[in-house]
One Martini backbone bead per residue (centre of mass of N, CA, C, O) as a GRO file, in nm:
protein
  275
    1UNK     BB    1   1.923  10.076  -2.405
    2UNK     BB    2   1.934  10.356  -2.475
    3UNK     BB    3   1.707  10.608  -2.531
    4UNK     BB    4   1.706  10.936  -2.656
    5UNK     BB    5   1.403  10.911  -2.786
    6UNK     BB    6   1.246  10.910  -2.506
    7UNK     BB    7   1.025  11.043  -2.283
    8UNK     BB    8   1.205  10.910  -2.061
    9UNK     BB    9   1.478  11.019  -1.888
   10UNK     BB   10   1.822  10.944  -1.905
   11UNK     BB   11   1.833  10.907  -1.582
   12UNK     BB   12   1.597  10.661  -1.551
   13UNK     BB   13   1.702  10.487  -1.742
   14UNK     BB   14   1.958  10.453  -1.590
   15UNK     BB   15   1.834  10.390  -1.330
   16UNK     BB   16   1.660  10.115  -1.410
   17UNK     BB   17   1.938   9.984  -1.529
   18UNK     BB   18   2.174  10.024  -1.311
   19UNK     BB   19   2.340  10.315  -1.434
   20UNK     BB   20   2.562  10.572  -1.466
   21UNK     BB   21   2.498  10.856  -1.609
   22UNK     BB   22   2.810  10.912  -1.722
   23UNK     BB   23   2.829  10.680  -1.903
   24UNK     BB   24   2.606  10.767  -2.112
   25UNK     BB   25   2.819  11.015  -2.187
   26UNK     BB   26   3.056  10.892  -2.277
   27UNK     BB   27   3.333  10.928  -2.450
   28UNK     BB   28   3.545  10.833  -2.619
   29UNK     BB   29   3.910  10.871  -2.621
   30UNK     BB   30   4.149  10.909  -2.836
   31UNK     BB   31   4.460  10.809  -2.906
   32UNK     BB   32   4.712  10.985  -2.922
   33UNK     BB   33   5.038  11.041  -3.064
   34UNK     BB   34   5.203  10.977  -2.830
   35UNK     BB   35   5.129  10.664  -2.768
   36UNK     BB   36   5.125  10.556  -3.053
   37UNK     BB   37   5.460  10.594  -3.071
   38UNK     BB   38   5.471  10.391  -2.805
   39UNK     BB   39   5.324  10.159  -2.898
   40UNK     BB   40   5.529  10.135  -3.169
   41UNK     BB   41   5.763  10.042  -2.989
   42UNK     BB   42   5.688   9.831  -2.793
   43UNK     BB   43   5.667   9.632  -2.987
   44UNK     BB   44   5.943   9.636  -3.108
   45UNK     BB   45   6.069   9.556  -2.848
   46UNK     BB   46   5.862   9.271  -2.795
   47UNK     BB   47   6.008   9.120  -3.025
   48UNK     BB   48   6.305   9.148  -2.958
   49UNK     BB   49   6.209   9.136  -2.589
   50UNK     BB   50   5.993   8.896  -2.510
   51UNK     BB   51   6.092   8.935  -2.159
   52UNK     BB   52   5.971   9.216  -2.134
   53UNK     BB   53   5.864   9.419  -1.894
   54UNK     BB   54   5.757   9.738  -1.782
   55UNK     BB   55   6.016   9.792  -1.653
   56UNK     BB   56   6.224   9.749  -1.879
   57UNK     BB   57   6.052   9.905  -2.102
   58UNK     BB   58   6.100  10.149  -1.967
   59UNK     BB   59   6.411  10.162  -1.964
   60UNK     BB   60   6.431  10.136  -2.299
   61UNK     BB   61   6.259  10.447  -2.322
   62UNK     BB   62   6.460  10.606  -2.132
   63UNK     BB   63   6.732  10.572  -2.315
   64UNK     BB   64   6.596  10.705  -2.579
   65UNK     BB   65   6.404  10.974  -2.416
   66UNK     BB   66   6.155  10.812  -2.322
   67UNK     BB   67   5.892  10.936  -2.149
   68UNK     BB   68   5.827  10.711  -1.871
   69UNK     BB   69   5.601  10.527  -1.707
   70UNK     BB   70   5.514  10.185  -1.564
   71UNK     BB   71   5.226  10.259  -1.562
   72UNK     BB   72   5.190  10.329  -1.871
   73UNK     BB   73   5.306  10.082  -1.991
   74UNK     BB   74   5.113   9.907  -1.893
   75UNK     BB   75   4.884  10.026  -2.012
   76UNK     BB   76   4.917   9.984  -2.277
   77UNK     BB   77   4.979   9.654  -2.300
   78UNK     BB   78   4.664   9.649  -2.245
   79UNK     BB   79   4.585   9.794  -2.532
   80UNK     BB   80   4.772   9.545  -2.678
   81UNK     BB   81   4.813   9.255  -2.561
   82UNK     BB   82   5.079   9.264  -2.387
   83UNK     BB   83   5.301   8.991  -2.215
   84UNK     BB   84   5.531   8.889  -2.110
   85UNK     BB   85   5.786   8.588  -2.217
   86UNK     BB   86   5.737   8.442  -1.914
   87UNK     BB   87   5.683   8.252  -1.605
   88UNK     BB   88   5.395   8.333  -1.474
   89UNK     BB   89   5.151   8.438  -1.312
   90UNK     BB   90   4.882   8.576  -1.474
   91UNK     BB   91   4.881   8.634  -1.792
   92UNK     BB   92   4.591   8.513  -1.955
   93UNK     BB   93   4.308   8.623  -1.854
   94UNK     BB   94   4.026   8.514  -1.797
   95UNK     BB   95   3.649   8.540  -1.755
   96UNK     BB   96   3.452   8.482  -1.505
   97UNK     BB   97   3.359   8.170  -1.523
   98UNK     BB   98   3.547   8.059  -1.712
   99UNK     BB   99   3.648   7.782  -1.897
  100UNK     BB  100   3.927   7.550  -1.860
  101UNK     BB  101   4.146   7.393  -2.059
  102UNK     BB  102   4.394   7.130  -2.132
  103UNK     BB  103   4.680   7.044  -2.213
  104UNK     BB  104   4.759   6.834  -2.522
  105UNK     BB  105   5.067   6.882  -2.614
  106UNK     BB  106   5.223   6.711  -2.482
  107UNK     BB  107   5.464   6.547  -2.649
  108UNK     BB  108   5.334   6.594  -2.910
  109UNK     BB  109   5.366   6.493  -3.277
  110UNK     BB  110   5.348   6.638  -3.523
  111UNK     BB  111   5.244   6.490  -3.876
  112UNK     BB  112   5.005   6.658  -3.994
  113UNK     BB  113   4.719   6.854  -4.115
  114UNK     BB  114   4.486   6.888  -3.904
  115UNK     BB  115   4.577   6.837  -3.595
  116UNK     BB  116   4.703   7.151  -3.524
  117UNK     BB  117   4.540   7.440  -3.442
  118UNK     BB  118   4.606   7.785  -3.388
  119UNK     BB  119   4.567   8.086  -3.199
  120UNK     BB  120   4.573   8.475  -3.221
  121UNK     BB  121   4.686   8.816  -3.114
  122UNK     BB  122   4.739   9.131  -3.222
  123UNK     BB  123   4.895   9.398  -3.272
  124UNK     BB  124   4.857   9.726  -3.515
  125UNK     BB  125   5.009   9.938  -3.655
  126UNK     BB  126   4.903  10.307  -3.758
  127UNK     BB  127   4.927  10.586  -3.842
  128UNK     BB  128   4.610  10.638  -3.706
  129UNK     BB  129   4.620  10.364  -3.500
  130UNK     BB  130   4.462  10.067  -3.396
  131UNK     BB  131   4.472   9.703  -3.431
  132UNK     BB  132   4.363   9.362  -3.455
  133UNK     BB  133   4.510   9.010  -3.467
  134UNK     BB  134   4.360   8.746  -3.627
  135UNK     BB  135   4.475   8.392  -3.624
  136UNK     BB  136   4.415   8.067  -3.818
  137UNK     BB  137   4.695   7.771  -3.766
  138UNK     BB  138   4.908   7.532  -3.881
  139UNK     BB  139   5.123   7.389  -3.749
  140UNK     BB  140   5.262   7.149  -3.970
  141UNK     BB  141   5.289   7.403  -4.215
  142UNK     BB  142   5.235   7.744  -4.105
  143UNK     BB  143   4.958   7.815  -4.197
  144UNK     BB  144   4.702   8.031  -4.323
  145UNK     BB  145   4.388   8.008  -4.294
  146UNK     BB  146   4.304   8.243  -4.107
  147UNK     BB  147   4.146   8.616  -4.093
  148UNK     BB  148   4.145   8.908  -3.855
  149UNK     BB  149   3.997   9.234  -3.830
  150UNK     BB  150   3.997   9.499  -3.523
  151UNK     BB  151   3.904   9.757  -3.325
  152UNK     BB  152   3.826   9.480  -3.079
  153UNK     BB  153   3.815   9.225  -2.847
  154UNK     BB  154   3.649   9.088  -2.926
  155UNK     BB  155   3.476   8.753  -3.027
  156UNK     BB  156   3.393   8.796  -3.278
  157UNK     BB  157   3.641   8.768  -3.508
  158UNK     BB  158   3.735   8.487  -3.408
  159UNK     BB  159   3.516   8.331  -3.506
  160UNK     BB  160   3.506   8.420  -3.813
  161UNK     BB  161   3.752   8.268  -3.844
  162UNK     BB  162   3.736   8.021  -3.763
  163UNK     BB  163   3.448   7.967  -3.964
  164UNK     BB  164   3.646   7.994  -4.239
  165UNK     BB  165   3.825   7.761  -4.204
  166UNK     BB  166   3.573   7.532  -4.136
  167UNK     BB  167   3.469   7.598  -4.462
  168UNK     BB  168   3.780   7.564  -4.612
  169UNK     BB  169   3.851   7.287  -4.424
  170UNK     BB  170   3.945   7.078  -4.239
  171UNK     BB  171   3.918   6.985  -3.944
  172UNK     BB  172   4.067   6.946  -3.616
  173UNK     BB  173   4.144   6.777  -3.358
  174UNK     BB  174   4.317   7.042  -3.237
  175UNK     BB  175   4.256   7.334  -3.029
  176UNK     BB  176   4.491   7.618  -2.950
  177UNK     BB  177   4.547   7.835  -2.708
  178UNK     BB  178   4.474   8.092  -2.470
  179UNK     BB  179   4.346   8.237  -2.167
  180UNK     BB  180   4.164   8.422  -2.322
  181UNK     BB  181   3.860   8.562  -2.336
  182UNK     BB  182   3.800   8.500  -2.627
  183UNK     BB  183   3.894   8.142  -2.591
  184UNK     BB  184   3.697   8.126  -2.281
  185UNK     BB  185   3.430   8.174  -2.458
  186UNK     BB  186   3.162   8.043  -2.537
  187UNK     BB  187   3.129   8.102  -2.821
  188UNK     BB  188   3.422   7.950  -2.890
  189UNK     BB  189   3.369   7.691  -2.759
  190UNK     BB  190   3.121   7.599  -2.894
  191UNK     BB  191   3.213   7.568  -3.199
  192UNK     BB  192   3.441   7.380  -3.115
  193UNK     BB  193   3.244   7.146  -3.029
  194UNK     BB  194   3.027   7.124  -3.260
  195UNK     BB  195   3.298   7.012  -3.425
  196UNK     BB  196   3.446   6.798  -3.224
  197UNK     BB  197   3.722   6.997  -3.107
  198UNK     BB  198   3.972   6.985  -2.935
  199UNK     BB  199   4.058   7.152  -2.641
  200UNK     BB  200   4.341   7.380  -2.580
  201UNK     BB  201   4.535   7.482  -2.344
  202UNK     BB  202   4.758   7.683  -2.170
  203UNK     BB  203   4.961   7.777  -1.967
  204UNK     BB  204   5.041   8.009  -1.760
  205UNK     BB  205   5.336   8.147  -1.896
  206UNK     BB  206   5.330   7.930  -2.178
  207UNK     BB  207   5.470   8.046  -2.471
  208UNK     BB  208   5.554   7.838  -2.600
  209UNK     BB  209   5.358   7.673  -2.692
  210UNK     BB  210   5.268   7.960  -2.923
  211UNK     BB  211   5.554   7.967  -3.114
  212UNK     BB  212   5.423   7.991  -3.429
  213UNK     BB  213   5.310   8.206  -3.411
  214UNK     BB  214   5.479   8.435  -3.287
  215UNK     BB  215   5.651   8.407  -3.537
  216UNK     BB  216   5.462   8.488  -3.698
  217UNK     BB  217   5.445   8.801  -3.654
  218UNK     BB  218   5.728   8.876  -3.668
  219UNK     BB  219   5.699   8.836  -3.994
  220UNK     BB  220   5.472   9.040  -4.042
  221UNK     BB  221   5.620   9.292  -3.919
  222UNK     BB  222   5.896   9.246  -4.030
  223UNK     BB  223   5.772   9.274  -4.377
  224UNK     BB  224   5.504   9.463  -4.351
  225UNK     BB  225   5.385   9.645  -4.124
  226UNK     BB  226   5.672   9.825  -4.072
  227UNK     BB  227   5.672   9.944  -4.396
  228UNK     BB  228   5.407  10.066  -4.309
  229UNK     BB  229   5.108  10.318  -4.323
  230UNK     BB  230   4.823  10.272  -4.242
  231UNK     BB  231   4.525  10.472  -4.314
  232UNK     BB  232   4.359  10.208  -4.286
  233UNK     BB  233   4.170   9.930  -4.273
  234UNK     BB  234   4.142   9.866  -4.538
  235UNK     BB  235   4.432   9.920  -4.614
  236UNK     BB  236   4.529   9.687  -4.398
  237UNK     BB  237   4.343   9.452  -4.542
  238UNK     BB  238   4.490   9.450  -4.821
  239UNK     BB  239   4.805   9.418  -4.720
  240UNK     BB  240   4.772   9.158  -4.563
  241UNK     BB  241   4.622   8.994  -4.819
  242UNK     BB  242   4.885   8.952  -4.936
  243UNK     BB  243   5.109   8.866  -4.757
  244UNK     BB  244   4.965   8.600  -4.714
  245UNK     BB  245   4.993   8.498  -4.986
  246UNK     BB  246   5.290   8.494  -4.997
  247UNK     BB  247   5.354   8.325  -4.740
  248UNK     BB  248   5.198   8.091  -4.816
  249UNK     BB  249   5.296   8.049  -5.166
  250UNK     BB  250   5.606   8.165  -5.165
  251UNK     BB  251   5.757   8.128  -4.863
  252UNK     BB  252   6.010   7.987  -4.733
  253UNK     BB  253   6.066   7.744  -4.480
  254UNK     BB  254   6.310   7.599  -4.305
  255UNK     BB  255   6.120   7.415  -4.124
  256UNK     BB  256   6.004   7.292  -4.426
  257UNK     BB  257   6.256   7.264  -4.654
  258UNK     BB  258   6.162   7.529  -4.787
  259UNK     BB  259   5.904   7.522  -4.800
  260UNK     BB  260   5.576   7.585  -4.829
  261UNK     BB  261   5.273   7.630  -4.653
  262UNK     BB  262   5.102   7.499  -4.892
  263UNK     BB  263   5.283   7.213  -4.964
  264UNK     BB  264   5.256   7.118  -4.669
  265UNK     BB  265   4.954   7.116  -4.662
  266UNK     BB  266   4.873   7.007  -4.962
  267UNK     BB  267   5.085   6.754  -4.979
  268UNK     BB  268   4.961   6.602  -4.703
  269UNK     BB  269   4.718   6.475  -4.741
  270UNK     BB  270   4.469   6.268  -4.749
  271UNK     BB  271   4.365   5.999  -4.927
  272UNK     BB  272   4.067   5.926  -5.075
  273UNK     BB  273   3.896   5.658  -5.143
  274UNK     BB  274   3.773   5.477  -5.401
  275UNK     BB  275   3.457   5.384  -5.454
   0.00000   0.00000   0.00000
């Protein structure tokens, strides 16, 4: 909106657009090592004990030596997008205005591929910084359809994977989320009507609801991003796609009686009817 090489004055333009003059000289400062260091201790904290808040995970910082306090943990939390997995009001903040769907799952049997599929977003650290990771998993085969890195929080990324699945799979009778903004924004949820695929959203501090998702999480990160020490985005995401091949199709699942979730969900496909 701000024109630097326009004749009238930076001042004026922001005057005019009723911005604060400061907001447009400000450059975001870059996140120490020091933070970055705290942030991926928290995620594996977080991984071990996800029933921790604020509290306690200063507390499990400070038995290490690692001097913080609970607001700085806080801060970072919410710059990993991550909060304790227990029963809380006000869990995953909708932006205002924004539409809340129903929870669809409740007793719902899962029986088939392509029937609930769920999206979550995670932190991933790096050498040096860190993105955030958004996947689509088809709930009965734990098949990850379609994902996406990002180094900010829009729902530009997750629209992308969504978009994704939906033109190399069949498209799935409900899409379940959690009730984060990216996923109750008009683009997001336009994109799921548009392909009449019902919406659920979970309960508020429900984090059982996509706990298939969290475990995809806990195996990626202790498979594969905590082995590694990525350098670049790119390097990131050549690692990420490598890991995720051979999760699909190496990979046996207890919980699919040892298939791989590749087997899982091709192998149950419905057969179309020979014309």
């Amino acid at each position: 909106m701000i024109d630097r090489g326009h004749a009238l004055p930076i001042a004026r333009q922001a005057r005019a657009l009723n911005l604060s003059r400061g907001c447009v000289y400000y450059l975001p400062r870059p996140v120490s090592p020091a933070d970055l260091a705290v942030m991926r201790r928290i995620d594996e904290l977080h991984l071990e004990f996800p029933f921790a808040g604020s509290r306690m995970l200063r507390d499990l910082l400070n038995a290490e030596g690692v001097t913080v306090g609970r607001r700085h943990v806080t801060t970072l939390m919410k710059r990993m997008d991550i909060t304790a997995l227990y029963r809380r009001p006000n869990t995953s903040k909708p932006a205002p205005g924004h539409k809340i769907y129903p929870y669809l799952l409740r007793n719902l049997a899962v029986t088939r591929p392509n029937q609930v599929w769920a999206m979550d977003i995670t932190y991933i650290p790096m050498a040096r910084g860190f993105v955030y990771l958004a996947a689509v998993v088809d709930w009965f085969s734990r098949r990850v359809l379609a994902w996406r890195l990002s180094i900010t929080l829009e729902v530009e990324f997750c629209v992308e994977a969504v978009t994704e699945a939906l033109a190399r799979h069949r498209k799935p009778d409900i899409f379940n989320t959690d009730q984060g903004s990216q996923f109750t924004s008009g683009d997001f949820t336009g994109l799921l009507s548009e392909h009449k695929i019902a919406i659920s959203m979970d309960g508020r501090g429900a984090w059982r609801d996509n706990v298939f998702v969290e475990r995809l999480w806990r195996s990626v990160k202790y498979e594969e991003v905590y082995l590694r020490a990525y350098d670049t985005v790119a390097d990131a995401r050549a690692s990420i796609d490598r890991y995720f091949g051979f999760y699909n199709s190496t990979r046996p699942h207890s919980s699919l009686d040892r298939k791989t979730p590749d087997q899982a969900y091709f192998n149950n496909q419905p057969h179309t009817a020979a014309a």
